[in-house]
Every structure is written in structure tokens, then in C-alpha cells.
N, C-alpha and C positions, 0 to 999 in steps of 0.2 A: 504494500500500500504506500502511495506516494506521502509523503507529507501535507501537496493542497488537497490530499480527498480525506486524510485523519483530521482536517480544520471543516472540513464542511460539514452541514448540518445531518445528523442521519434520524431516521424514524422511522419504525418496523414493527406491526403489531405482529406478537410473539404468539399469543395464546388468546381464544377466544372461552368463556368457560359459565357457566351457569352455578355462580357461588349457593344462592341459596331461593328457595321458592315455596311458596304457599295458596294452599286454594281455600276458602271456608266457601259453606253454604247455608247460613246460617237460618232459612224461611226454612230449607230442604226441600218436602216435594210440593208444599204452599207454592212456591214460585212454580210450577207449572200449572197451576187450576185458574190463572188469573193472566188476565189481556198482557203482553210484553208490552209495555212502554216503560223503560227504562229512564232511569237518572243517571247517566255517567260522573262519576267523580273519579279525575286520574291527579295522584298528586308524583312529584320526580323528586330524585334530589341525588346528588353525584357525592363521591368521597374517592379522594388517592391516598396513596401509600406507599411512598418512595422503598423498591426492596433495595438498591442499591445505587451508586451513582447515575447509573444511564438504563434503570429499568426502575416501571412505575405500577404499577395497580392503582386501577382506574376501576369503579365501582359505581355504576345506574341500578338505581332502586327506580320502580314504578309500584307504585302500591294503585291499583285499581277499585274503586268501589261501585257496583250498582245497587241501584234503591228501585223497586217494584212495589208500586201502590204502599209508597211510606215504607214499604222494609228491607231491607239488604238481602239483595238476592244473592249475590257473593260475593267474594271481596279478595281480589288475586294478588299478590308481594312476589316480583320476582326481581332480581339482585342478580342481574349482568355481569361477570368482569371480562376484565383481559389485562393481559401483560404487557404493555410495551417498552421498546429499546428506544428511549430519545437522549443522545447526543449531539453535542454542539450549540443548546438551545436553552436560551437561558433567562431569569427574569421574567418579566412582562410577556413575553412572548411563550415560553414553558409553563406561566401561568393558566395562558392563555388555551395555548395548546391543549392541555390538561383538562380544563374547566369547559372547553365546547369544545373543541377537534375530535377528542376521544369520546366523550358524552355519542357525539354524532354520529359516529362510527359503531356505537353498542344499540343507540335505538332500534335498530331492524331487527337485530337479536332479541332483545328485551320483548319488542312488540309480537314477534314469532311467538315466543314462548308463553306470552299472556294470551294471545289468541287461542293455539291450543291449550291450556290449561281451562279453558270458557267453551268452548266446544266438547271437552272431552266429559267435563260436569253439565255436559246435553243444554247450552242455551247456545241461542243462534252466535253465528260469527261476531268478532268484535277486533275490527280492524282499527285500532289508532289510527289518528291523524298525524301527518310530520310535525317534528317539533324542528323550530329554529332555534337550536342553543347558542350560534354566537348571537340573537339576538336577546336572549335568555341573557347569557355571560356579561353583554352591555348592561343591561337592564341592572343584574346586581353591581359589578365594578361601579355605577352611578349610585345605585342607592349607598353601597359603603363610604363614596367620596361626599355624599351628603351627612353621613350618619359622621364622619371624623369628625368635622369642625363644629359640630354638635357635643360632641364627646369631649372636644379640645375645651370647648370655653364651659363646661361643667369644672374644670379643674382649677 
């Protein structure tokens, strides 16, 4: 390996892996005696885990909820991960990376895996919608740059 290809940036997802998953069905067979019209409720939320210099664990939680005539018809938690190799990337940008790039890249997975587990507890399909995480990732870096100087003159 040349010296300008050890300085460039590198990024490779290593492992793609279903950490951990859950189905409840808390009506049981209620939810089928009654009209589907569903309440979707999808809540997300990301977490990493540096394992060493230039690999990361990167972790999407979707916890899915539906509500049938007032009651929770089930309620799905499946926790995405994967491994990646990022070298040469650093700061704001490896932040970045991190917080949407990789999020982005688990979505398809995450949403695969909620579908079937919603199908296979016999209710019709449930395809998510795409989520924009770098528009997600802006949304919070803003809310934090408002919440500091808030924080700053408490002191």
C-alpha cells in the first residue's frame, strides 16, 4: 500500500447482524375480530460503540407500535447492527458519518425485519416509509446548538 492510499479516507461495512428483536401481541386474537384500521406509532433512535480505532458498532432501534380501536395490537423492537471499518475520518465528519450515513445504510434491514416479524404474527404487511437521517442528524446537531447556550448562561 502506497503511503497517499494509507492517508485516504477508507469505509467498509464489515458485518451486517440483527443484535436483538421483539414481537408482543398484547389484544392476541381481539385484534383479529375487529375492522384493521391501524395507529402507527414508529419511534428510532441510533447508538455507537467505538470497538477499536477504525471499527465502530453502529446500532438502529425501531420500536414499532400499532393501536386497533384504542388497543395495541402489537408492538415490534428490532435493534439492527453492523460493524464498520472507518479510517481517515475524523471529527464532525465521523460524527456525522456515524449519526446518518450508517443509520441509513441499517434502515432497509431494520424495516425487512419489522415487516416480517408483522406478517408472521398474521397482520397484513407493514412497509415503512424512508426515513431521511441526514435530515434527522441536522434537525438534532440544531436542536443541541440551541440547547448549549441555554445550558451556558444557567451557569
Amino acid at each position: 500500500m502506497s503511503e497517499a492510499t494509507a492517508n485516504q479516507p477508507q469505509f467498509a461495512l464489515q458485518r451486517v447482524y440483527l443484535k436483538d428483536a421483539s414481537l408482543e401481541t398484547p389484544a392476541g386474537a381481539k385484534s383479529f375480530t375487529q375492522p384493521w384500521q391501524p395507529e402507527i406509532n414508529l419511534e428510532m433512535n441510533t447508538r455507537t460503540n467505538a470497538l477499536d480505532e477504525n471499527h465502530h458498532e453502529v446500532v438502529l432501534t425501531l420500536t414499532v407500535t400499532a393501536k386497533n380501536a384504542g388497543e395495541t395490537a402489537f408492538l415490534v423492537e428490532v435493534q439492527q447492527a453492523a460493524i464498520f471499518l472507518i479510517a481517515g475520518i475524523e471529527g464532525a465528519e465521523l460524527h456525522h458519518t456515524l449519526g446518518a450515513f450508517c443509520p441509513n445504510l441499517l434502515f432497509p434491514y431494520a424495516r425487512e425485519a419489522v415487516d416480517n416479524f408483522v406478517t408472521k404474527a398474521s397482520f397484513p404487511p407493514l412497509m415503512l416509509a424512508p426515513v431521511n437521517f441526514d435530515a434527522l442528524y441536522a434537525q438534532q446537531m440544531q436542536q443541541r446548538a440551541e440547547e448549549q447556550p441555554a445550558a451556558e448562561e444557567t451557569h
